[in-house]
NUGU-681283 format. One record per residue (C-alpha): residue number from 0; residue in one letter; y, z, x. Coordinates in steps of 0.05 Angstrom, whole numbers. Layout:
BEGIN
n = NUM, res = A, yy = Y, zz = Z, xx = X
...
//
This chain:
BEGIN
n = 0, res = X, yy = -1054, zz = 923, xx = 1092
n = 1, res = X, yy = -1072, zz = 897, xx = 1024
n = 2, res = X, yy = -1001, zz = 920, xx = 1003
n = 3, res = X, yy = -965, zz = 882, xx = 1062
n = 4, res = X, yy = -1011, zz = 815, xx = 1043
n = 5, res = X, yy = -982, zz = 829, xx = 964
n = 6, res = X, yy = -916, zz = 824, xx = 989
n = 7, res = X, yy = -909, zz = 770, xx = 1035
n = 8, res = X, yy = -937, zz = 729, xx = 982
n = 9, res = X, yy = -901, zz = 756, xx = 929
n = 10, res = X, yy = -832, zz = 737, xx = 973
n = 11, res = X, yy = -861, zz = 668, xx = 983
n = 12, res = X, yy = -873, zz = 655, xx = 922
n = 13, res = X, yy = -809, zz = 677, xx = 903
n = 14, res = X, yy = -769, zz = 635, xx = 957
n = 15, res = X, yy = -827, zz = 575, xx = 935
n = 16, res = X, yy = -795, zz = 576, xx = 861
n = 17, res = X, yy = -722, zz = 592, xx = 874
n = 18, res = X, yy = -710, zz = 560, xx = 943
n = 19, res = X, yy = -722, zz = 483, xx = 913
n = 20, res = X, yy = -669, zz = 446, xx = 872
n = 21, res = X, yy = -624, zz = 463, xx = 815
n = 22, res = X, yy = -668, zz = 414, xx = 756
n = 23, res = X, yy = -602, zz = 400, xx = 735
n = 24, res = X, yy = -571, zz = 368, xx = 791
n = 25, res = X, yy = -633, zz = 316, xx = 788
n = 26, res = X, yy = -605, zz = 288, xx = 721
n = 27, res = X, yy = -571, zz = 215, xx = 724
n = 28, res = X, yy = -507, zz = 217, xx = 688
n = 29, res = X, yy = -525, zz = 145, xx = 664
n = 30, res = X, yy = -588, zz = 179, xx = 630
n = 31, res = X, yy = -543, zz = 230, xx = 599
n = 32, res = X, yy = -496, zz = 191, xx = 581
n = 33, res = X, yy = -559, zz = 144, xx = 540
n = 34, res = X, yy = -577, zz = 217, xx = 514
n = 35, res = X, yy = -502, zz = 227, xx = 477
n = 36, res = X, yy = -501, zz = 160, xx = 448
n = 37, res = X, yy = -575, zz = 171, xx = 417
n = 38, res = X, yy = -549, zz = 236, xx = 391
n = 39, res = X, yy = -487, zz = 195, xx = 364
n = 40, res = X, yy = -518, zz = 145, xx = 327
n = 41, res = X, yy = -574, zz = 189, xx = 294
n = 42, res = X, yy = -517, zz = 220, xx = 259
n = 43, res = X, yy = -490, zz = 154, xx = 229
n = 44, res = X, yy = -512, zz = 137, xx = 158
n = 45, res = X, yy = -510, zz = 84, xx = 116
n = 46, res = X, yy = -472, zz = 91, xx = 42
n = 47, res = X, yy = -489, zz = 72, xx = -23
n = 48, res = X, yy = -422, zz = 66, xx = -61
n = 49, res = X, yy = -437, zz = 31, xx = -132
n = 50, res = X, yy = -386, zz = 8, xx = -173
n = 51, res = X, yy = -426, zz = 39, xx = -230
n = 52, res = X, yy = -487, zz = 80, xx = -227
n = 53, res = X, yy = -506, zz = 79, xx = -301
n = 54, res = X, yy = -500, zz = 22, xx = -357
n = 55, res = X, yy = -503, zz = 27, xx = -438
n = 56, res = X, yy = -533, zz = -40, xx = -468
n = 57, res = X, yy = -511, zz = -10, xx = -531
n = 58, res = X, yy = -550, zz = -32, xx = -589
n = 59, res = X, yy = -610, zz = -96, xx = -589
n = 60, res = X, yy = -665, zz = -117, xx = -631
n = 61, res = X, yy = -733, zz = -89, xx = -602
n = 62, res = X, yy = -761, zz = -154, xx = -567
n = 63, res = X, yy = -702, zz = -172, xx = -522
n = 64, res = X, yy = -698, zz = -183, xx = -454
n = 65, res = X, yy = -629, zz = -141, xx = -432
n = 66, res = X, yy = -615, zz = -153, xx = -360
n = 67, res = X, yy = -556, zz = -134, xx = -315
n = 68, res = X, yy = -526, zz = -129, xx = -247
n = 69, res = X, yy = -510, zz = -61, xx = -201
n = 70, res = X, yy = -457, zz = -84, xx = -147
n = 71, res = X, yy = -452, zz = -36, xx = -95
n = 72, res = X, yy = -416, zz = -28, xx = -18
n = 73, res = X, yy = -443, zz = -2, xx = 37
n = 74, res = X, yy = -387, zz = 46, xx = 57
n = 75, res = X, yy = -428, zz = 78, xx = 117
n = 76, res = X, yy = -427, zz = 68, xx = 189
n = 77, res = X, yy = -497, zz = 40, xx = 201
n = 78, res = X, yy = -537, zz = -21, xx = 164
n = 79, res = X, yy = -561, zz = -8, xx = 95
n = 80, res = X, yy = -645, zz = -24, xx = 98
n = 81, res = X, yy = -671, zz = -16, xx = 22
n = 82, res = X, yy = -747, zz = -8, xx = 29
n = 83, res = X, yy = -770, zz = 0, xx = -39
n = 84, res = X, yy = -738, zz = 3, xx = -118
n = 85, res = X, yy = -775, zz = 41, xx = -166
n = 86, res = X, yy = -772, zz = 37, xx = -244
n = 87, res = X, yy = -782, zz = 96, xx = -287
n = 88, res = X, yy = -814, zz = 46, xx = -340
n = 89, res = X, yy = -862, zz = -5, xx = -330
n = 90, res = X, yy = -814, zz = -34, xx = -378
n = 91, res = X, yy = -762, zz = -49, xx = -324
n = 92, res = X, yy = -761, zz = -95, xx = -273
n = 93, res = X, yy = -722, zz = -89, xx = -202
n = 94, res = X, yy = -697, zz = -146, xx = -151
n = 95, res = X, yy = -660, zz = -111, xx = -92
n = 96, res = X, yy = -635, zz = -151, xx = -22
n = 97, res = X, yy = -697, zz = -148, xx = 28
n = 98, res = X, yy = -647, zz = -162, xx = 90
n = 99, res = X, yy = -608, zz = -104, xx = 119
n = 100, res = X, yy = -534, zz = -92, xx = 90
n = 101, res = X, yy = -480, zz = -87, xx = 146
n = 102, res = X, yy = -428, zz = -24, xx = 138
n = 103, res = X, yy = -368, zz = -57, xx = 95
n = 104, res = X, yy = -414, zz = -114, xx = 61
n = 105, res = X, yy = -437, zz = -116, xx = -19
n = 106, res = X, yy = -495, zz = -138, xx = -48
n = 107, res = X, yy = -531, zz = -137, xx = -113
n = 108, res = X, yy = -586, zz = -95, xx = -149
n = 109, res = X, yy = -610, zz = -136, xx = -213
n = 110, res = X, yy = -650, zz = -104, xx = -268
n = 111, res = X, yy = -690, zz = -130, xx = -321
n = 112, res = X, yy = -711, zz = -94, xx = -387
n = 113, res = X, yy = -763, zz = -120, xx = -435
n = 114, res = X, yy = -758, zz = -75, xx = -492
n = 115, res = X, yy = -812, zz = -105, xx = -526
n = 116, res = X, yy = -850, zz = -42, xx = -563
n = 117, res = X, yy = -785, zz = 2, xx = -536
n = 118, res = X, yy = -755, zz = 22, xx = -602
n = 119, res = X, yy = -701, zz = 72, xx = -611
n = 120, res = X, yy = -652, zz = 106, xx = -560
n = 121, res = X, yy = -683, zz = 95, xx = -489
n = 122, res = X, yy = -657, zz = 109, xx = -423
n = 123, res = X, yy = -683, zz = 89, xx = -361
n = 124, res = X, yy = -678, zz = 103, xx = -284
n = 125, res = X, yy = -684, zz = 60, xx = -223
n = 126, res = X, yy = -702, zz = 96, xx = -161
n = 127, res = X, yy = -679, zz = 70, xx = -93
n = 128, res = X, yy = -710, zz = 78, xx = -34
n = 129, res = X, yy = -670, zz = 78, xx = 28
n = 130, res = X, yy = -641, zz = 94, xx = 99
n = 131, res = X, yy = -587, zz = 134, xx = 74
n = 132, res = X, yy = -580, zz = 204, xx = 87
n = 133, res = X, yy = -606, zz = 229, xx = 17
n = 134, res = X, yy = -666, zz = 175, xx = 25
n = 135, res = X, yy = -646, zz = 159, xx = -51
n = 136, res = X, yy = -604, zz = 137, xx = -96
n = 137, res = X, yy = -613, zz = 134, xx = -177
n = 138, res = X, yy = -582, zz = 90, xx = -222
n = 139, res = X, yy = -596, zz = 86, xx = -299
n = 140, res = X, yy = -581, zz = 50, xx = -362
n = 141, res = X, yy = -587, zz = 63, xx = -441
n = 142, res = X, yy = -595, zz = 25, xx = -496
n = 143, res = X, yy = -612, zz = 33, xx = -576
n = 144, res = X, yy = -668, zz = -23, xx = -595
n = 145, res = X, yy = -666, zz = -36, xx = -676
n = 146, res = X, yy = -740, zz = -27, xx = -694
n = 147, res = X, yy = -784, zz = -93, xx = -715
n = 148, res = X, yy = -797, zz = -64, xx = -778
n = 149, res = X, yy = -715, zz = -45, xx = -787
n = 150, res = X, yy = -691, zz = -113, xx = -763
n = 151, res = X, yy = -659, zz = -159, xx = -821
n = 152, res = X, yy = -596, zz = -181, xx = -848
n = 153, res = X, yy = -564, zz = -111, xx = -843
n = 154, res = X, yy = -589, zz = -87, xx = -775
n = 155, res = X, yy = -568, zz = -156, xx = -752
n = 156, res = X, yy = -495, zz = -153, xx = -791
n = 157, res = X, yy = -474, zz = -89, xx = -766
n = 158, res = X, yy = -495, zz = -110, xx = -691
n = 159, res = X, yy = -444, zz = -172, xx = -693
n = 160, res = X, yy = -403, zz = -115, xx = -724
n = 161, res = X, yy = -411, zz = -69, xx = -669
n = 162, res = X, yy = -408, zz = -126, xx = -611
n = 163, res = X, yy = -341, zz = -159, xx = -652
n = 164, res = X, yy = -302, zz = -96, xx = -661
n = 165, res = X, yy = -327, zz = -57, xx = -611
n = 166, res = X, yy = -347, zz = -6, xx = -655
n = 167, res = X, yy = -384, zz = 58, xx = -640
n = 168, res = X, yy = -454, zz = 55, xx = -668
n = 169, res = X, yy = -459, zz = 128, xx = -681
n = 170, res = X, yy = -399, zz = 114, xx = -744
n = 171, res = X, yy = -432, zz = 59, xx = -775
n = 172, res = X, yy = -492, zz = 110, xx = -803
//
């Protein structure tokens, strides 16, 4: 008896579960269809495409104020949102667009170095913090600052040298 009771609710059970609806068929193709564009769009990026990623000042007297300009395109297919620009230096300052960047539009990343107490070679980064698919892109500059102490007629002669003739720094030693 308790083996006839198992079964006949054992086969309704079984007819319960399988006898309803295929899940799928309860699916609006409108929904699906909302579904493949999602899927779509997650997959399109904005691009970072500078025209240069790193800059060389080349040589300044310590104390300056260098500044300079980092065009770039956004060669992706979705808008370009920069949330935050990040200096390796305290040293360096960095203005970015706040408003989102269509695909095909340029704008401008503008850097400031004081290299006040910055003597010597120096090279510093600029972090940027954004929706593209890496989440960050670095750009970076270099620069030799003449010393306080080393600044006079000669520092100061071959630097109009250098900046007249275009001459490497490294073969006026």
């Amino acid at each position: 008896m308790k083996k006839i009771v198992f079964l006949l609710l054992l086969t309704v059970a079984f007819v319960g579960c399988n006898g309803g609806d295929n899940p799928a068929s309860k699916i609006k193709d409108e929904n699906l269809q909302k579904a493949k564009q999602k899927m779509a769009d997650m997959n399109k990026f904005p691009v970072m495409k500078f025209d240069y990623k790193e800059i060389d000042f080349g040589t300044h007297n310590e104390g300056e104020i260098l500044d300079t300009v980092y065009t770039f395109t956004n060669t992706g297919e979705a808008p370009l949102v920069i949330t935050k620009v990040k200096a390796s230096c305290g040293c360096t300052t960095p203005y970015w667009p706040k408003e989102p960047i269509m695909p095909g539009k340029s704008d401008k990343i503008k850097v400031r170095f004081n290299t006040n107490h910055k003597a010597g070679k120096q090279h510093k980064t600029v972090t940027i913090h954004a929706n593209t698919k890496n989440l960050t892109e670095v750009i970076s500059f270099k620069a030799y600052n003449i010393p306080k102490d080393k600044q006079g007629k000669e520092s100061l002669k071959k630097r109009e040298e250098i900046l007249k003739n275009k001459i490497d720094p490294k073969k006026l030693k």
